[in-house]
N, C-alpha and C positions, 0 to 999 in steps of 0.2 A: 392433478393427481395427488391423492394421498398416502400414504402409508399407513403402518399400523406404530408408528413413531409417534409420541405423547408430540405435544404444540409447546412451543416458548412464546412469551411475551419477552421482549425486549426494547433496550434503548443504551445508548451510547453516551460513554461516561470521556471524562476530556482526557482519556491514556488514549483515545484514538481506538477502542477495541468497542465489542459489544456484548454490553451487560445482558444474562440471556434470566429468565428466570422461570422455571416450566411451571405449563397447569396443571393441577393431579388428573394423571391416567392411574390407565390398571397397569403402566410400565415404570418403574421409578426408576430416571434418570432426572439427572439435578443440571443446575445452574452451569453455565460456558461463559467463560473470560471470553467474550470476543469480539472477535477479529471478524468474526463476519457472519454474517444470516442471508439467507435467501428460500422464496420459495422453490417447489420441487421442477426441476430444468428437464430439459426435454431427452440428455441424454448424446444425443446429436453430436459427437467429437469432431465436426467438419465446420472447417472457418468459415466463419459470416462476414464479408467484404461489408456489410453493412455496419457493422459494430463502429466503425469510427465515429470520432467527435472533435466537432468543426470548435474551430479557438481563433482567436481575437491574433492577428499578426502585429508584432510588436516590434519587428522590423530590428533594430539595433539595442534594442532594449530603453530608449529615451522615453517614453511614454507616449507618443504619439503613434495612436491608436491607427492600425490600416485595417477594416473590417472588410472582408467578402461580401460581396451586392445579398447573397441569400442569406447570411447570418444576418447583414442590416434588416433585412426582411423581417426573418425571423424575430428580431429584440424588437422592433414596430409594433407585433404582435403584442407581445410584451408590455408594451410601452416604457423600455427602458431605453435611458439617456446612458451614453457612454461618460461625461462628462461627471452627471450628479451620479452613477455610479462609480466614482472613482472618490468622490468626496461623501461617501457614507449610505449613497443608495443600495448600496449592496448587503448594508444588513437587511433588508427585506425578506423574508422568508416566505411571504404568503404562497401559498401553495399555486395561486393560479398565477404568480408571477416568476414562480421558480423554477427556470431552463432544466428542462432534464432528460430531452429526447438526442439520440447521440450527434446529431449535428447540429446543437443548439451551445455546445460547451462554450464559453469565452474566459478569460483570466485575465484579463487588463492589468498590467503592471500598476502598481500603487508603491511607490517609492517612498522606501524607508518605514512603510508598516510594519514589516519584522523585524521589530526589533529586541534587545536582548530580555527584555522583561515580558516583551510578548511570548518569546518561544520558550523563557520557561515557566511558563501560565500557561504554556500548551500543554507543560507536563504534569499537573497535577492531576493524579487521579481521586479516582470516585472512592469515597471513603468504606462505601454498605455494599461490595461485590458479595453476594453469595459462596459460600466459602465450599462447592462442593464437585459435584465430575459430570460429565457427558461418556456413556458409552454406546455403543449397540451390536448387534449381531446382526445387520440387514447386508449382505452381500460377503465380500469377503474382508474379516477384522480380526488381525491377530489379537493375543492378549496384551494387554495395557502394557507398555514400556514402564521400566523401575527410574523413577525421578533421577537426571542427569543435573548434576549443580553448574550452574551458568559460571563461567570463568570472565573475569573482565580480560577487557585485551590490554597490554598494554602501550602507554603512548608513549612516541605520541600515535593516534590514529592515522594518516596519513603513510606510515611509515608500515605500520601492520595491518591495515583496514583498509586500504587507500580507495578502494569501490564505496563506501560504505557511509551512508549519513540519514537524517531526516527528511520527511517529507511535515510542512507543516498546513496547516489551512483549517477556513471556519466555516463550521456550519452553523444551524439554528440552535442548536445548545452550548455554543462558543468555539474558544481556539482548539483546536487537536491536532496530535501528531502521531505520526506511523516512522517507521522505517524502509530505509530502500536501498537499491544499489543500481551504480553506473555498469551498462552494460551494453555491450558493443554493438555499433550500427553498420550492417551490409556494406551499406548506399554510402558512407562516409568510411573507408577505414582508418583508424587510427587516432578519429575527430569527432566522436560519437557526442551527440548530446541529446542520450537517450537514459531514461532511469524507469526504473522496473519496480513496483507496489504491490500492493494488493489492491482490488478492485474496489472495494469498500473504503480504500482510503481516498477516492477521487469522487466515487456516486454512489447516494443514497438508496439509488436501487428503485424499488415499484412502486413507491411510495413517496418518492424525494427526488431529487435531482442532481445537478453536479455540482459540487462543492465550490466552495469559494477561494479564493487567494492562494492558491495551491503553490506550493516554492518548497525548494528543494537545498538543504543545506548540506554539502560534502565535508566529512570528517567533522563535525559536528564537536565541538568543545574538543578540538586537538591535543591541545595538552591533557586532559583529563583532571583538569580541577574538580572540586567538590564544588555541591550547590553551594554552600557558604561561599567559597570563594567567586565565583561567578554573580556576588550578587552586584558588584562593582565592576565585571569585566564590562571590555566594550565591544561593538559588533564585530571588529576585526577578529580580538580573542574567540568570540565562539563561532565565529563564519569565517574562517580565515581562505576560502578559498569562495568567497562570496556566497551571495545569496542568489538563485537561479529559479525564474519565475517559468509556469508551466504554459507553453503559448503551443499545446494542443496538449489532448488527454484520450487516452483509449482503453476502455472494458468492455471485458464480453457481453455479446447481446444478450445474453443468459444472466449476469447480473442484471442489467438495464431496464431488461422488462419482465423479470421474476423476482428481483432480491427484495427482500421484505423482511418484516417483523417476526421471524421461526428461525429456530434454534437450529443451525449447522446445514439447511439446506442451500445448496447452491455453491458448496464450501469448495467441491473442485474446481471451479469457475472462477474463483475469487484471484484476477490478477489486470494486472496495469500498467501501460505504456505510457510515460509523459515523457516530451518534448519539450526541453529547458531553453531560456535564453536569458543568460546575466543583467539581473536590476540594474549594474552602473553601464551597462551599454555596452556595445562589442569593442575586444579588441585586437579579433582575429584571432584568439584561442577556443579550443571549441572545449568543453565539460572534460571530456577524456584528455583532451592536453595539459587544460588544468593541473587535473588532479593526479596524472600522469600512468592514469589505468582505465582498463571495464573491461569484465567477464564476460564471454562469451555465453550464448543461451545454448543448452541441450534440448531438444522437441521432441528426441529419440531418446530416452534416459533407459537405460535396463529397466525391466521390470522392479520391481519395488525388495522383493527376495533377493536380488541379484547385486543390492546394491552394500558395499559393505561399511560403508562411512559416509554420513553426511554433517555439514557445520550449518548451523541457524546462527546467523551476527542481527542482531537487533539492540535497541536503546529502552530495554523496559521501564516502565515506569508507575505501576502497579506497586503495591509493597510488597518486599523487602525494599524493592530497588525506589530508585526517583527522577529517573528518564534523563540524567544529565551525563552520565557513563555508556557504554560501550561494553558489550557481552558476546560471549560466544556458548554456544554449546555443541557437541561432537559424538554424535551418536549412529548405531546400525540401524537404520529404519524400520519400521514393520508396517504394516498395511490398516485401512482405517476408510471404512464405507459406510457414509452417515447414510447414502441411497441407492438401493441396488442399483439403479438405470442408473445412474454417474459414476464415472471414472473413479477407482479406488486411492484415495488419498496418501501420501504417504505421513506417517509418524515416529517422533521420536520424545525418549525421555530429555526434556529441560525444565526448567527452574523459570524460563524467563515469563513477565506477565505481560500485563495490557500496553503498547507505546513501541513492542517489540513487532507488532504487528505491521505485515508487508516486507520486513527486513527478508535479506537474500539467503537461499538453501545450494549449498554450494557441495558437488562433488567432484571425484577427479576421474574424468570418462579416460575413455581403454586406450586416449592417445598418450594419457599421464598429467594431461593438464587441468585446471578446475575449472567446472562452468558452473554458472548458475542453472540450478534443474529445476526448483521449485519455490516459493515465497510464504511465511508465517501468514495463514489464515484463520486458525482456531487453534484453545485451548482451554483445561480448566485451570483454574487457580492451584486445587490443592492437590491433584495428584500429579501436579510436575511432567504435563507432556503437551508440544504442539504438534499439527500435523499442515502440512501444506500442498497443494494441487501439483498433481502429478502434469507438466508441461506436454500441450497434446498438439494438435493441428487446429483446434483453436483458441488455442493461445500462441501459435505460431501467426495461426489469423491476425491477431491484435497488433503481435510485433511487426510482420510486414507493412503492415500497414501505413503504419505510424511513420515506418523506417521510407517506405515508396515515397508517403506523401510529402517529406523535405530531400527526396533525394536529386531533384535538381537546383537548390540553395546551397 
């Protein structure tokens, strides 16, 4: 299905977002910081028990791999060695050898790949973003929100952020990074180790597969040093509550087998459930004990008019910014449908750019508490606004899921 919506070409700059850049139509709409592309989705707001994606069990986190008889199957197909993928087979990108059907996901722990120079060579963005806006009138789109200036939080993060940190991993264009937040598990209360993204920050989408070395860093440069000053820290300083590798991963089936190379299709879609377990091994703390939080999900959020305050926390790293700080923005949403048949998006004015992407949309439902209701999916650069997926029954699909399938560990 098409629309009468002009086409992007795009590709992914290492702020973790997607650089969109359109063809001339008879409609001029410009260039998207983003956060995510997909083709045009079916519409369908009912969970797909299919969406899941099978991951490599990594048991206490020591690196010895315990794989499912049908995943082993599956990487035979492959012909991938779990071994030589763990000592550099896994920059392979060739297309016919790159997993990306939902039960094919794995993440092998590789101890001590992130490290502090890695993640921030994850932050450097793409210097030639197109400096211009995405709008449209196809469904229902209020008028453009007035730029909301991004406020740092301050540290340490843990303290005022405590949900809140990176997600890092590589693909075939190198390291990148998104944002994300811990957020609470059914099937575990109190012991969640569940972190919430956007869907584009795990898989490629129609054309690619599941990402690589996917790991999840909580409060992320706690203290809030300057790059300068972090160019000497050590992995404790900027992962002080470890480094947490993804041993399962879940996006909507509507990413999976639509997301592609176009500009803002498949944008309410765009979210993700990973399932962490600690690089150095267990020690009977679970992510939420850790870090000594996680937000509860809304699946029923008010309608988008109804809502009067929502907070976007992400780590942008586009310019002004440089992905080594911690931002907020705090704005009254308005509404934003890149597709009529999909779910209308919510939007607010912010400042923040590419690296902010997946970070958590947090309001406070009618009990008075805050939940997470939606995640940074898109944005342009220059008129200072993101909008993120309004949380529905399948994206309630995803989180069950995810949440069922560790719930007797």
């Amino acid at each position: 299905m098409r629309s009468t919506r002009p086409s992007f070409h795009v590709r992914r700059d290492r702020g973790g977002r997607r650089r969109i850049s359109p063809v001339l139509t008879a409609v001029a709409l410009a260039s998207v910081l983003a956060l995510t592309a997909t083709a045009c989705g079916s519409g369908d707001d009912k969970a797909d028990g299919q969406a899941s994606a099978s991951a490599a069990d990594t048991g206490s986190g020591d690196g010895k791999i315990k794989i499912p008889d049908d995943i082993k199957n599956r990487l035979k197909e492959h012909g991938i060695d779990i071994d030589k993928w763990k000592h550099g087979a896994w920059k392979n990108w060739d297309k016919d050898d790159w997993l990306r059907e939902a039960d094919e996901f794995i993440n092998p722990i590789i101890k001590g790949l992130w490290d502090p120079d890695r993640m921030r060579d994850a932050n450097d963005p793409d210097k030639g973003v197109d400096d211009n806006d995405l709008s449209g009138d196809q469904g229902v789109t209020d008028p453009e929100p007035a730029p909301v200036d991004a406020k740092a939080v301050a540290a340490t993060y843990h303290a005022n952020a405590a949900t809140a940190g990176k997600v890092f991993f590589d693909s075939p264009e190198g390291t990148m990074v998104c944002s994300a937040t811990v957020v609470e598990d059914p099937a575990h209360p109190g012991k969640s180790n569940l972190v919430w993204t956007a869907g584009h920050c795990v898989h490629a989408g129609k054309n690619g597969g599941w990402y690589r070395n996917i790991a999840f860093v909580p409060s992320y440069n706690n203290s809030g040093k300057s790059a300068g000053q972090l160019q000497n820290a050590s992995r404790d300083e900027v992962a002080p509550y470890g480094v947490w590798w993804g041993d399962w991963a879940q996006t909507s089936q509507q990413w999976i087998e639509q997301g592609g190379e176009t500009g803002g299709d498949g944008a309410s879609y765009d979210y993700a459930v990973i399932h962490v377990t600690p690089e150095k091994g267990g020690n009977g703390k679970s992510l939420e004990e850790t870090v000594g939080s996680a937000l509860p999900v809304d699946f029923n959020a008010p309608a988008v008019p109804k809502v009067p305050s929502i907070t976007a926390t992400g780590y942008p790293a586009a310019k002004p910014f440089d992905g080594q700080l911690l931002y907020q923005c705090t704005d009254r949403p308005g509404r934003l449908s890149i597709n009529a048949s999909d779910p209308t998006m919510y939007r607010i004015g912010c400042t923040m750019t590419g690296g902010s992407s997946g970070g958590g949309w947090v309001a406070v439902g009618s009990d008075g508490k805050p939940a997470l209701v939606s995640n940074t999916s898109i944005g342009p650069v220059s008129s200072g606004w993101l909008a993120g997926p309004r949380l529905g029954d399948v994206a309630k699909g995803v989180y069950d899921s995810v949440s069922k399938k560790f719930a007797g560990q």
